[in-house]
Structure formats: structure tokens, C-alpha cells
GULUM-542543 format. One record per residue: residue number from 0; x, y, z of N, C-alpha, C in turn. Coordinates in nm, 3 decimals. Layout:
num|nu|nv|nw|cau|cav|caw|cu|cv|cw
NUM|X|Y|Z|X|Y|Z|X|Y|Z
...
***
This chain:
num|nu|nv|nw|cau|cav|caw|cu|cv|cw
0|-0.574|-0.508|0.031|-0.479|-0.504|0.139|-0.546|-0.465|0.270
1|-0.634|-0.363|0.265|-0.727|-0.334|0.388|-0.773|-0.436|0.433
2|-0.871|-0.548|0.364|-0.899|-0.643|0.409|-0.819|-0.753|0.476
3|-0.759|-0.776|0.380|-0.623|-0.879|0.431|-0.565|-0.837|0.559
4|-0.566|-0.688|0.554|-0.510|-0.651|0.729|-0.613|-0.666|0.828
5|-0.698|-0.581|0.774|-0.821|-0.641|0.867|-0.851|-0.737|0.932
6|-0.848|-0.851|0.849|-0.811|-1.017|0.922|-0.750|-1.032|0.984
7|-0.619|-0.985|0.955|-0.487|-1.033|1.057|-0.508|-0.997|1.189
8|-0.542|-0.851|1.200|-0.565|-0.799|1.298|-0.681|-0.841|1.388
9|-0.774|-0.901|1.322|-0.880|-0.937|1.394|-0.848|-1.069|1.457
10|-0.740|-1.155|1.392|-0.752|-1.291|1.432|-0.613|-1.295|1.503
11|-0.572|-1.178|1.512|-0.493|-1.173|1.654|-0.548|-1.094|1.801
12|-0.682|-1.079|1.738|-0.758|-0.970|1.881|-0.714|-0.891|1.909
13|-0.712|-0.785|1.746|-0.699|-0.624|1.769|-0.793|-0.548|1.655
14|-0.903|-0.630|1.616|-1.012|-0.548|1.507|-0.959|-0.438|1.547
15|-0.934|-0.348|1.384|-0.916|-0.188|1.383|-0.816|-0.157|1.462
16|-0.716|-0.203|1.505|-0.596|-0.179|1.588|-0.488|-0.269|1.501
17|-0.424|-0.251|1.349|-0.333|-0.301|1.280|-0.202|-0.279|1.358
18|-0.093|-0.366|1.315|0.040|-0.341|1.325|0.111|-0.342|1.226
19|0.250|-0.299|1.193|0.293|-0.359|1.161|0.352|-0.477|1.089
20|0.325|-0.547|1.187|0.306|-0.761|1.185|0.242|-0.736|1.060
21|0.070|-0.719|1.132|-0.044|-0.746|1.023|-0.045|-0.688|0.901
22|0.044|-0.569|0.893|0.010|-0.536|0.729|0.121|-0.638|0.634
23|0.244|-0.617|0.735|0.335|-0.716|0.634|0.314|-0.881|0.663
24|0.246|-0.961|0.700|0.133|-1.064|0.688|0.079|-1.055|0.585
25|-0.053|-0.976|0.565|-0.120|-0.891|0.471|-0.048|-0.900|0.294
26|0.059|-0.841|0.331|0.141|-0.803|0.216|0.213|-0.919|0.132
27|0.238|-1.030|0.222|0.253|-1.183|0.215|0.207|-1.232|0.160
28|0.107|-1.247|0.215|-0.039|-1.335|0.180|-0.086|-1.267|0.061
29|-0.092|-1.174|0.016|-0.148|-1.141|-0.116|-0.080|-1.138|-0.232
30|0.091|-1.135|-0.225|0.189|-1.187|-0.321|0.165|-1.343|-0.337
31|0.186|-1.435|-0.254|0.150|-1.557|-0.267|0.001|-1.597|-0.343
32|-0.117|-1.540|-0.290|-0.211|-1.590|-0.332|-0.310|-1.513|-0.430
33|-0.272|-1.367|-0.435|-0.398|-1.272|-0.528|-0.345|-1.291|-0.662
34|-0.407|-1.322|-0.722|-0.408|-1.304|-0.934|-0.482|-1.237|-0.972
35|-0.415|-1.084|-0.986|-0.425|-0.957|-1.015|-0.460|-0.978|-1.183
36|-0.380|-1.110|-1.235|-0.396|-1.116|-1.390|-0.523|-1.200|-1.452
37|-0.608|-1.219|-1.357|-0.697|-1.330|-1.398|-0.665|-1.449|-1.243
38|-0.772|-1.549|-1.334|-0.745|-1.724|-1.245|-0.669|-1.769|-1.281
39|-0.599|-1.805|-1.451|-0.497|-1.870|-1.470|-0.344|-1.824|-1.507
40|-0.364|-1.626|-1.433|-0.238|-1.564|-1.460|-0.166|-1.578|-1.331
41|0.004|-1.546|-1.336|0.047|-1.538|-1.194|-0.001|-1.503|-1.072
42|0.132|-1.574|-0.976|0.100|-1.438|-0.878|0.139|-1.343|-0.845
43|0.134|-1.224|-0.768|0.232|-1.141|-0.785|0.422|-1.201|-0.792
44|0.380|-1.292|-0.661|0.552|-1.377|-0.600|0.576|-1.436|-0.759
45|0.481|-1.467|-0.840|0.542|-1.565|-0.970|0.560|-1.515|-1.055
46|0.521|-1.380|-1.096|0.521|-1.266|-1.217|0.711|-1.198|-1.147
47|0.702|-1.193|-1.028|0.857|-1.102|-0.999|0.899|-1.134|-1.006
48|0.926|-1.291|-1.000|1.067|-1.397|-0.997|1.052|-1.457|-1.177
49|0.982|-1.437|-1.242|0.962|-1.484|-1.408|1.032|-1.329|-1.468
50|1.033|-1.234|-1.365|1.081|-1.182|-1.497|1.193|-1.134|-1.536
51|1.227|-1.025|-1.625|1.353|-1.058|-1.711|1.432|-0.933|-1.608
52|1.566|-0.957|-1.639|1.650|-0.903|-1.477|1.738|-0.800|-1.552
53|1.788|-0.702|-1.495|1.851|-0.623|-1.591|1.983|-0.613|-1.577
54|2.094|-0.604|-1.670|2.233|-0.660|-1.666|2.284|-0.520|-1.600
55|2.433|-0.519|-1.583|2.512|-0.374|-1.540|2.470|-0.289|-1.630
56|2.519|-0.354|-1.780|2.459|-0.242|-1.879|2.389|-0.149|-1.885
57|2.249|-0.220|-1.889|2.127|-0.169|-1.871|2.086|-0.070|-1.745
58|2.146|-0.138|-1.612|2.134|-0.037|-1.506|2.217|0.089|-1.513
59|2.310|0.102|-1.573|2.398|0.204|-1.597|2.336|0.308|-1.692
60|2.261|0.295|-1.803|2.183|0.353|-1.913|2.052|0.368|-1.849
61|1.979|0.329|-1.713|1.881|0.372|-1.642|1.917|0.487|-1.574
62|2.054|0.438|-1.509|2.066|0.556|-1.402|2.130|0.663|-1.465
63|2.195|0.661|-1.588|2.217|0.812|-1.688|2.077|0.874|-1.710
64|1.982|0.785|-1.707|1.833|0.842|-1.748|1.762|0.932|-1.670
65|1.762|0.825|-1.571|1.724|0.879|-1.457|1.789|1.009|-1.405
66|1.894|1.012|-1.445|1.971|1.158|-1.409|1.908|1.298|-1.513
67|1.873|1.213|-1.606|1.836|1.336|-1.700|1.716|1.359|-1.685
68|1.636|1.288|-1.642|1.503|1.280|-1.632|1.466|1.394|-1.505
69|1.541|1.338|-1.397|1.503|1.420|-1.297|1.582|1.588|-1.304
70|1.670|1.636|-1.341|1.690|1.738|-1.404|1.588|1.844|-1.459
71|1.536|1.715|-1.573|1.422|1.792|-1.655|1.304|1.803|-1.577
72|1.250|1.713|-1.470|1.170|1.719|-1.388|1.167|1.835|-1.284
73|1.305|1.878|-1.223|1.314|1.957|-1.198|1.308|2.130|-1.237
74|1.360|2.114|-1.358|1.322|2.223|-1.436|1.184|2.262|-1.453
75|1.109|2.152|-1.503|0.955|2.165|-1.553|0.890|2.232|-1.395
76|0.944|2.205|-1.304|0.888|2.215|-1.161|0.916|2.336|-1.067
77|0.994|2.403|-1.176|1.046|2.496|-1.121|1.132|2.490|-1.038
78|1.239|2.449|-1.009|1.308|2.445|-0.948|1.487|2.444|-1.010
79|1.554|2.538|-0.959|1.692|2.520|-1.027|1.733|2.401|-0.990
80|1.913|2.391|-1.039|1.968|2.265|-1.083|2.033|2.225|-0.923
81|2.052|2.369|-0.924|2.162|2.367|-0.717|2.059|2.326|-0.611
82|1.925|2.388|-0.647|1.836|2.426|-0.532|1.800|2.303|-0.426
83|1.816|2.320|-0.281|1.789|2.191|-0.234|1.637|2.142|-0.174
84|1.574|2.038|-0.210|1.454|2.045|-0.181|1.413|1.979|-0.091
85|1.328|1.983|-0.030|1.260|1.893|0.112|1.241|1.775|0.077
86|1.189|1.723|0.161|1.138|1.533|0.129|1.012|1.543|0.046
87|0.953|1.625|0.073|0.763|1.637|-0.064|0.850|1.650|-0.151
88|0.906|1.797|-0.211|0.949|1.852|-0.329|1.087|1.718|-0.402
89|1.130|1.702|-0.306|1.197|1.576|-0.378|1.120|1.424|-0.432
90|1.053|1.401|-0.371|0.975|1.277|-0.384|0.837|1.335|-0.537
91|0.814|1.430|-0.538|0.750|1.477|-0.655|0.825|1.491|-0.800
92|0.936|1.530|-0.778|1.049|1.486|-0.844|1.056|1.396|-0.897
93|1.093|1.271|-0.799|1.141|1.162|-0.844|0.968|1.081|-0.932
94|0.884|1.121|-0.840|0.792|1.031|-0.925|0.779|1.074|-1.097
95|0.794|1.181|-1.047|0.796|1.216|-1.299|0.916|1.186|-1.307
96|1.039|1.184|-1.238|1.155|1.101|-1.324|1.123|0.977|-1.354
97|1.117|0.907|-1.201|1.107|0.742|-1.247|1.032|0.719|-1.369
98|0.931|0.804|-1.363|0.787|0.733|-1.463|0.837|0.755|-1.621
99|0.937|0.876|-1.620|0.983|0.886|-1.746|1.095|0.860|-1.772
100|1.196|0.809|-1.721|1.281|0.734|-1.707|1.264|0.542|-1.767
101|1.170|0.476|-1.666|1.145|0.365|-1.697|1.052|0.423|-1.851
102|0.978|0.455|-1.880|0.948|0.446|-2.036|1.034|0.501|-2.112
103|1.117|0.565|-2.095|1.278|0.604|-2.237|1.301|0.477|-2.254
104|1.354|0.408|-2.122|1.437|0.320|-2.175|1.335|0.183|-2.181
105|1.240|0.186|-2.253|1.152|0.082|-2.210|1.149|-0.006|-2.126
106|1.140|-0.024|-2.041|1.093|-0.026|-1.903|0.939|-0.072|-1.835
107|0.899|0.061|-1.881|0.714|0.082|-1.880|0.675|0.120|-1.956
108|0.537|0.040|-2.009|0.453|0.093|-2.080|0.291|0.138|-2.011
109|0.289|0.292|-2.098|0.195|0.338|-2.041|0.085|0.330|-2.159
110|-0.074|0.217|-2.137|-0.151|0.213|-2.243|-0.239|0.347|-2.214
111|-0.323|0.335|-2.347|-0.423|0.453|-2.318|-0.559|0.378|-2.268
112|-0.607|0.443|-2.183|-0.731|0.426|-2.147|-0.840|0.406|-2.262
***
């Protein structure tokens, strides 16, 4: 993505002076054309639109998850159930919910190294 901005920016005559524009250009251009999976795997744009979509159901049994998840996240973090937290302490939060959230309900899989 550095690179890809890099370009943009350069071939609008602002080397090292990004915008904006250029990162989401950037961000474009590398959904359309990078294969993260190989030469003959998607692209990012063809892996997001192939895949499988999740019904009310399912979003409803995420976001019960997600409720429990971040709870427990909170707990583990020290933090009570009332307590209100800043934008860091919340966003630290949410990243161990989401992450354990999407793997309850399979979602994500996390391999081992």
C-alpha cells in the first residue's frame, strides 16, 4: 500500500506529500489487481464478492456473541461492566471481542504457525 501510494502521489506531483485521493486510489488499485492468494487465486474485489453472506439469523447470534465476548473482554481487562472507557480502552476491547467472537461462531479461523 506504501508503494501504491507512493505512485499516486508521485504521478500527481507530490512525491512524499500523500492525500487522501492517493491512498484511496492506492486502496483501489490493489483490491482490483493484488493476489494476495497466489497468480491463479482471487482478488481481493473477487474473494469479497464470492463469498458466503450472512442471513438475519446468523447476524443476530454474532451480535449476542459479540455482546458476550466483549463483557468477558472487559472483565479479563479489568474493567467493570458500568465503567465508561475512552476511545484506546474501548477499541482494545473490541479487538479481543471481535477476534473471539468471529471464531465462536465460526467465522475465523485462527491456524497455528
Amino acid at each position: 500500500m506504501k508503494a501504491r501510494t507512493h505512485h499516486r502521489a508521485a504521478r500527481g506531483g507530490r512525491p512524499g506529500a500523500w492525500t487522501g485521493d492517493d491512498v484511496e486510489a492506492a486502496r483501489l488499485e490493489a483490491n482490483e489487481t493484488a493476489r494476495p492468494r497466489g497468480v491463479h487465486g482471487p482478488t481481493p474485489a473477487e474473494a469479497w464478492e464470492g463469498r458466503r453472506r450472512l442471513d438475519a439469523g446468523e447476524r443476530a447470534a454474532f451480535a449476542a456473541e459479540m455482546g458476550r465476548c466483549r463483557r468477558e473482554a472487559r472483565r479479563a481487562q479489568g474493567y467493570g461492566a458500568g465503567a465508561a472507557l475512552d476511545r484506546t480502552a474501548g477499541a482494545a476491547v473490541d479487538r479481543v471481542a471481535i477476534r473471539e467472537a468471529l471464531v465462536a461462531r465460526g467465522l475465523l479461523r485462527i491456524l497455528p504457525q
